[in-house]
Z-matrix of the N, CA and C atoms (Angstrom, degrees):
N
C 1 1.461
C 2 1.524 1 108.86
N 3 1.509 2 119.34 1 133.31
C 4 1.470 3 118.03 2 -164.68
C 5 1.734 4 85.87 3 -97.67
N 6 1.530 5 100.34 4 135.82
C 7 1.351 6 123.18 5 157.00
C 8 1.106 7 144.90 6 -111.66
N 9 1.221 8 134.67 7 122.57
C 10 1.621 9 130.02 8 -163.02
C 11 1.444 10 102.15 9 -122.31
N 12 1.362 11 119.19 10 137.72
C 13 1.034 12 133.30 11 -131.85
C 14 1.772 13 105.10 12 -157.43
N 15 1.770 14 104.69 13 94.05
C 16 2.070 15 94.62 14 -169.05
C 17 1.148 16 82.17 15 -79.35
N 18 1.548 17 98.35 16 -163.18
C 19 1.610 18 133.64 17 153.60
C 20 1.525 19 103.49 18 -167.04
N 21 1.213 20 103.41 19 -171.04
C 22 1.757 21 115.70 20 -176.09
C 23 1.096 22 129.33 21 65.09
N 24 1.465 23 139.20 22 7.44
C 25 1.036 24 146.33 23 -177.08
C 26 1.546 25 114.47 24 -70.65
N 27 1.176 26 121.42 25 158.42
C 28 1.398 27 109.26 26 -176.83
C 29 1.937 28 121.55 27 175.95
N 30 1.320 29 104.06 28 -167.87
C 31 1.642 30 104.01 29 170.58
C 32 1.441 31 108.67 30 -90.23
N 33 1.278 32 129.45 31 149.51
C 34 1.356 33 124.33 32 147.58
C 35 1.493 34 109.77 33 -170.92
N 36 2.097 35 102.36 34 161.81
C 37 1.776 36 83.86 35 -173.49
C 38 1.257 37 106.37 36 -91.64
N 39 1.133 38 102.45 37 -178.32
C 40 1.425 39 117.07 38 170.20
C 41 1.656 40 111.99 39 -38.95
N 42 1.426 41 112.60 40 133.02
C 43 1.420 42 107.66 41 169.41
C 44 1.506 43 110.61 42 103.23
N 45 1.170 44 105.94 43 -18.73
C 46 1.518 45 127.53 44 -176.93
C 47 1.389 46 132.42 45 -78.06
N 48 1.275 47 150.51 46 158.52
C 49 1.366 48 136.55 47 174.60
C 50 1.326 49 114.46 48 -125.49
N 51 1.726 50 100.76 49 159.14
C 52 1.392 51 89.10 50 -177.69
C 53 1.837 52 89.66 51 -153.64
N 54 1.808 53 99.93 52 163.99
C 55 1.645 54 75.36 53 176.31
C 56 2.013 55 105.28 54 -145.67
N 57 0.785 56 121.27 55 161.84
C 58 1.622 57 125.98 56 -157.36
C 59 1.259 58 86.77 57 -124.55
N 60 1.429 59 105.00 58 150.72
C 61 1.271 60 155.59 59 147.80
C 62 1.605 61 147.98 60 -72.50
N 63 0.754 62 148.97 61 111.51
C 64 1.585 63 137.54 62 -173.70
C 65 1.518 64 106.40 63 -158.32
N 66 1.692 65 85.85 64 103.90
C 67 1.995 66 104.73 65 176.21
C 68 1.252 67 114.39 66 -82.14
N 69 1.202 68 125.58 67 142.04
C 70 1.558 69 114.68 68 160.38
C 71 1.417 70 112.40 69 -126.46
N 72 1.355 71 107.82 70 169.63
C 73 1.525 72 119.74 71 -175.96
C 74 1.211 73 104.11 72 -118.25
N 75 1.022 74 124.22 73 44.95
C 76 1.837 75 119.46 74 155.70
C 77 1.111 76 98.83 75 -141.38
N 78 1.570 77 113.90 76 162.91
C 79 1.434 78 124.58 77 174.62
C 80 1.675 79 107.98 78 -102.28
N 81 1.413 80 107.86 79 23.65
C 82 1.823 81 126.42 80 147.69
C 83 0.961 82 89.63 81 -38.08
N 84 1.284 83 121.81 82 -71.80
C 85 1.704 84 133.24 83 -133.02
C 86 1.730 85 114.18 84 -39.69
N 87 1.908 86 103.01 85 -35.00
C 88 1.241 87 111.07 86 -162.88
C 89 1.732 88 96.45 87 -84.93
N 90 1.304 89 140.34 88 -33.95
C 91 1.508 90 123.82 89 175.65
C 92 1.735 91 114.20 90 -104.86
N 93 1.596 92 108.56 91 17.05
C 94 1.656 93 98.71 92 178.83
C 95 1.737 94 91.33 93 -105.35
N 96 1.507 95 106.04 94 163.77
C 97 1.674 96 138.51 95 158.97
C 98 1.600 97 93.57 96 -54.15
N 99 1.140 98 127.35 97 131.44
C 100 1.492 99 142.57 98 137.26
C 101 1.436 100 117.80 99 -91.51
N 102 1.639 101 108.99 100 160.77
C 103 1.332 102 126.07 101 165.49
C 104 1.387 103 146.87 102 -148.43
N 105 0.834 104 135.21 103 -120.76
C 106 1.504 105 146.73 104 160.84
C 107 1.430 106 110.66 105 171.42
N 108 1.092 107 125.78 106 142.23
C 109 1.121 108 139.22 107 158.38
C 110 1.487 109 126.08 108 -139.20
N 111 1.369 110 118.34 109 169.95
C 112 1.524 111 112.60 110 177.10
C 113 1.636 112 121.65 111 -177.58
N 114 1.413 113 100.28 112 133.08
C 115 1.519 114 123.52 113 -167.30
C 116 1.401 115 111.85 114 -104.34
N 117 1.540 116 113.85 115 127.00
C 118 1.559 117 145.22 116 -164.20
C 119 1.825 118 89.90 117 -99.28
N 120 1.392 119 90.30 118 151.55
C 121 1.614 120 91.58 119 167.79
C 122 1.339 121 116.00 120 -71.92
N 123 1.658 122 104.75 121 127.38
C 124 1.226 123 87.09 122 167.60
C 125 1.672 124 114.06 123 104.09
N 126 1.107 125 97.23 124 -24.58
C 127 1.516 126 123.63 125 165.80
C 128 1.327 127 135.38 126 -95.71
N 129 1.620 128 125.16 127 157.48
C 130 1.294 129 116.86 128 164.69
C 131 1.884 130 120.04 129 -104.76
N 132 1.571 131 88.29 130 149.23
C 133 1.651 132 94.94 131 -161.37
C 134 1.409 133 107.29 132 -57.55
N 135 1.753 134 106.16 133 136.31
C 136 1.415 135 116.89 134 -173.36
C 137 1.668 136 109.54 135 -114.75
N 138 1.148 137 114.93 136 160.02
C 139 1.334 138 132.93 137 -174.36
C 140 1.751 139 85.87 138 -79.64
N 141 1.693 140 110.31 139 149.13
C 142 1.350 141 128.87 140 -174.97
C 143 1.478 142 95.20 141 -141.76
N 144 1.180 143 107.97 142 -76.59
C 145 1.908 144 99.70 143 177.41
C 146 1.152 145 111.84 144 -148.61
N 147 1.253 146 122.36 145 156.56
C 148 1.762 147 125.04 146 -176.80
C 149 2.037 148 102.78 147 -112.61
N 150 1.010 149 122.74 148 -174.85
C 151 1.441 150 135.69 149 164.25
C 152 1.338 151 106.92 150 -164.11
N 153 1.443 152 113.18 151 138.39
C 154 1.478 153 103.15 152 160.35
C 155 1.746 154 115.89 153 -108.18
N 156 1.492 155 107.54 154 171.58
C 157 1.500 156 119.76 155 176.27
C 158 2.151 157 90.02 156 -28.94
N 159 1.049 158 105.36 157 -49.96
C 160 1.926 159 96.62 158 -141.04
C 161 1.647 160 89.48 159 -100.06
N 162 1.560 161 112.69 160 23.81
C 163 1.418 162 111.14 161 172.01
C 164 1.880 163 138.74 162 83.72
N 165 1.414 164 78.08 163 0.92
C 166 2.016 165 94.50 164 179.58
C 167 1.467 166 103.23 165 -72.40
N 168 1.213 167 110.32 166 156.79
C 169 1.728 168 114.63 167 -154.88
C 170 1.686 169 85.76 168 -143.82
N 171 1.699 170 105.45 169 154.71
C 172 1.067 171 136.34 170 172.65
C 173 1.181 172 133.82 171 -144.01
N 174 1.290 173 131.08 172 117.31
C 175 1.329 174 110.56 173 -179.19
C 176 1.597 175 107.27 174 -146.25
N 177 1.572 176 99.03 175 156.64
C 178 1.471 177 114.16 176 -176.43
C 179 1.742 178 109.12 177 -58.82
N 180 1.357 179 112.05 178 135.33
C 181 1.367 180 96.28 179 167.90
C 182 1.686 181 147.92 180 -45.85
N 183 1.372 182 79.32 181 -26.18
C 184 1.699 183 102.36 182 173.98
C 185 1.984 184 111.46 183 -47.41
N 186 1.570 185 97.82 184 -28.02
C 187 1.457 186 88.16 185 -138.06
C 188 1.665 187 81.52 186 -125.55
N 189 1.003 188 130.14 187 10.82
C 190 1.619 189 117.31 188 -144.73
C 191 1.678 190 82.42 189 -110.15
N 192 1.402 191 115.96 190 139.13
C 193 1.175 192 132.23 191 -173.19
C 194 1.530 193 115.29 192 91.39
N 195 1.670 194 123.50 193 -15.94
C 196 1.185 195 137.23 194 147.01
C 197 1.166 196 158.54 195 -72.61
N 198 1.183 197 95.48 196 -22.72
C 199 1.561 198 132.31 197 -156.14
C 200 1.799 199 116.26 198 -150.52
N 201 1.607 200 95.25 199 122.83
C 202 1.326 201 90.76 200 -168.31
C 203 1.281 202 104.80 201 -138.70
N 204 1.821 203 106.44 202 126.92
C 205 1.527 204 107.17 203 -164.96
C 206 1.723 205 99.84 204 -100.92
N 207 1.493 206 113.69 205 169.72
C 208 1.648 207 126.07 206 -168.17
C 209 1.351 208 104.88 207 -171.24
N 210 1.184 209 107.03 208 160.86
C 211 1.718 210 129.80 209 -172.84
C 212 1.727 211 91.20 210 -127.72
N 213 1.654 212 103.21 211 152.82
C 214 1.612 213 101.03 212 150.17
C 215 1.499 214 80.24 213 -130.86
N 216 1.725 215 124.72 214 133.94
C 217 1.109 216 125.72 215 158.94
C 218 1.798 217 121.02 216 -55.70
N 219 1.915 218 110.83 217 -44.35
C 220 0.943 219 107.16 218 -170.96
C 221 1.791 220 115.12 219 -71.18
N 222 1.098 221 117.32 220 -14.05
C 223 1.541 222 120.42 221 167.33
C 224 1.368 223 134.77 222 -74.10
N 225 1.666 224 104.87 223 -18.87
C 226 1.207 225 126.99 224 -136.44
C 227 1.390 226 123.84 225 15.75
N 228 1.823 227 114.81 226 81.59
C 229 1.329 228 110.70 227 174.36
C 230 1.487 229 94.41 228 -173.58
N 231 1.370 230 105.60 229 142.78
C 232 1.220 231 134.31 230 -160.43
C 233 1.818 232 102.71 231 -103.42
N 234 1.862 233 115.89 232 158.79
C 235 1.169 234 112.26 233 -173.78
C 236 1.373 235 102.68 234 -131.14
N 237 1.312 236 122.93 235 161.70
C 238 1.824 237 120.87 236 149.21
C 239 1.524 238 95.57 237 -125.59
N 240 1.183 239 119.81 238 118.41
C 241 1.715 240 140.93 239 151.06
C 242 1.148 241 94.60 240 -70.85
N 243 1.587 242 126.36 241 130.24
C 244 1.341 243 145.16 242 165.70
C 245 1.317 244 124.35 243 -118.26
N 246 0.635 245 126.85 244 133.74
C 247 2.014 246 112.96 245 -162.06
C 248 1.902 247 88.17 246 -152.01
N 249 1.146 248 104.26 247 178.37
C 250 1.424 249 114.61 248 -166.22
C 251 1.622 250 142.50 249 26.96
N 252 1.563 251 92.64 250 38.03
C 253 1.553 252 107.37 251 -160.41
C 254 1.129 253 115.01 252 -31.98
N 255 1.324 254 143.31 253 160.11
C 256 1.185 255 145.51 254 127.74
C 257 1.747 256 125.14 255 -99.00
N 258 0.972 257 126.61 256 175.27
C 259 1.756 258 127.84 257 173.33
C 260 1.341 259 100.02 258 -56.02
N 261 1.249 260 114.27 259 -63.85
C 262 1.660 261 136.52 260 -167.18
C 263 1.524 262 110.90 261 -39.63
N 264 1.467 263 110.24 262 -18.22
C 265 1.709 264 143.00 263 -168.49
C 266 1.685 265 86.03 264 -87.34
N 267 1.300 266 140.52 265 -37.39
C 268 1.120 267 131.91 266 -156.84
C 269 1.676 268 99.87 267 -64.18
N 270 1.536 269 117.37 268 149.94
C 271 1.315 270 117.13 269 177.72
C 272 1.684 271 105.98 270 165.89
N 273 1.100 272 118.55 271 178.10
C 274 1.363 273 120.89 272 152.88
C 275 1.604 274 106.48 273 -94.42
N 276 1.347 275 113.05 274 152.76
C 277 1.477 276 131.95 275 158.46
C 278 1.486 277 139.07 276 -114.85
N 279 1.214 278 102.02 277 112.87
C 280 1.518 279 84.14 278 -164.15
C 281 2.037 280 96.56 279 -107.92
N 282 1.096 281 111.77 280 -170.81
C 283 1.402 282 131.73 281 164.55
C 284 1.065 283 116.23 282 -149.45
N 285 1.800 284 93.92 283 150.93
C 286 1.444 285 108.98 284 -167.98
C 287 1.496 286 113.65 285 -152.77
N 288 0.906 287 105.18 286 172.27
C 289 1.831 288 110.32 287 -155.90
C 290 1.450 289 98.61 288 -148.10
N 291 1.216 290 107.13 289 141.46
C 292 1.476 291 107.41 290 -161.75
C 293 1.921 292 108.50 291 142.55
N 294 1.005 293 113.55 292 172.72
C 295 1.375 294 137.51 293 -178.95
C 296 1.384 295 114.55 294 -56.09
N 297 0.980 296 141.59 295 118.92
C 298 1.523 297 142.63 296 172.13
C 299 1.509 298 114.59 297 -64.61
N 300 1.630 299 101.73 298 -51.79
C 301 1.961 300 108.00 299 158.26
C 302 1.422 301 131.21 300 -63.91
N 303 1.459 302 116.69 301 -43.06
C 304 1.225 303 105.08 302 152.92
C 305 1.241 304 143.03 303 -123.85
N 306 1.305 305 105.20 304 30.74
C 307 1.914 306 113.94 305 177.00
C 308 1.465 307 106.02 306 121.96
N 309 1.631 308 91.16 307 153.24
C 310 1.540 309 77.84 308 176.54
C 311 2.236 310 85.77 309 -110.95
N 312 1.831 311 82.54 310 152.62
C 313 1.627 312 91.66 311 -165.77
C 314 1.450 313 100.54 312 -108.18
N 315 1.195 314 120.86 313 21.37
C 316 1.693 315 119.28 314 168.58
C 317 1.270 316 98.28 315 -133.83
N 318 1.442 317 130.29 316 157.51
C 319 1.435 318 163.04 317 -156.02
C 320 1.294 319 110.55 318 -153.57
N 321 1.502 320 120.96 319 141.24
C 322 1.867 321 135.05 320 142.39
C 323 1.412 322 99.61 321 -85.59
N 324 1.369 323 79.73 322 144.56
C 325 1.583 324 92.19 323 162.06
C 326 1.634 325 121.94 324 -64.30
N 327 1.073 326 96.54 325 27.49
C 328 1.955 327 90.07 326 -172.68
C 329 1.055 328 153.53 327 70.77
N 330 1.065 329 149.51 328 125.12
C 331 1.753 330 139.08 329 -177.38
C 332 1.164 331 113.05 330 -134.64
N 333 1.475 332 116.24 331 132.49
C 334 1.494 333 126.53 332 179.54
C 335 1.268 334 129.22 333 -27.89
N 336 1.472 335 162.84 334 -96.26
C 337 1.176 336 147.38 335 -47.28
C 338 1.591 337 132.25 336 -78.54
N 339 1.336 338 105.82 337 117.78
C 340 1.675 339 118.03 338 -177.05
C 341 1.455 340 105.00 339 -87.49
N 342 1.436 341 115.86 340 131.79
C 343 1.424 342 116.67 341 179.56
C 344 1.738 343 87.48 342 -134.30
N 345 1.316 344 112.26 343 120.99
C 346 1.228 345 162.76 344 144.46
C 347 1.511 346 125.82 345 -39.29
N 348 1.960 347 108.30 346 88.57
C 349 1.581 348 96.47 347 -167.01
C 350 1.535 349 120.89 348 -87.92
């Protein structure tokens, strides 16, 4: 059973950084699409950043120049560096692994982050 697994989630104010985690337990990890995503109250879940196996990066405009996504193959676990928070940053985040064309079919259970105006 593939597991995804955040961490790092947290308080911080505005202006602040913070950076997440997402372990997995399969050795998927090394030929599937990764991501991040993340849902605001009240909202529907949005794309934050993608990576692939060979390292191509994506990111939502919102976040791009802020936010910087990464893999370590030998850990199997992927990061988002967040730096220049804003409120608007507030949400849950989850990651996911899976297909870029057709979805990714594994999930974390999520982790907070509150950013503080």
């Amino acid at each position: 059973q593939v597991q995804l697994v955040e961490s790092g989630g947290g308080f911080v104010q505005a202006g602040g950084s913070l950076g997440l985690s997402c372990a997995a337990s399969t050795t998927m990890f090394v030929i599937n699409d990764m991501g991040w995503y993340r849902q605001a109250p009240g909202k529907q879940r949005e794309l934050v950043a993608t990576i692939t196996p060979g390292g191509n990066t994506n990111y939502a405009g919102s976040v791009k120049g802020r936010f910087t996504i990464s893999r370590d193959y030998a850990k199997n676990t992927m990061y988002l560096q967040m730096n220049s928070l804003k409120a608007e940053d507030t949400a849950v985040y989850y990651c996911g692994l899976g297909s870029l064309g057709s979805g990714f079919r594994y999930w974390g259970q999520g982790t907070q982050v509150t950013v503080s105006s």
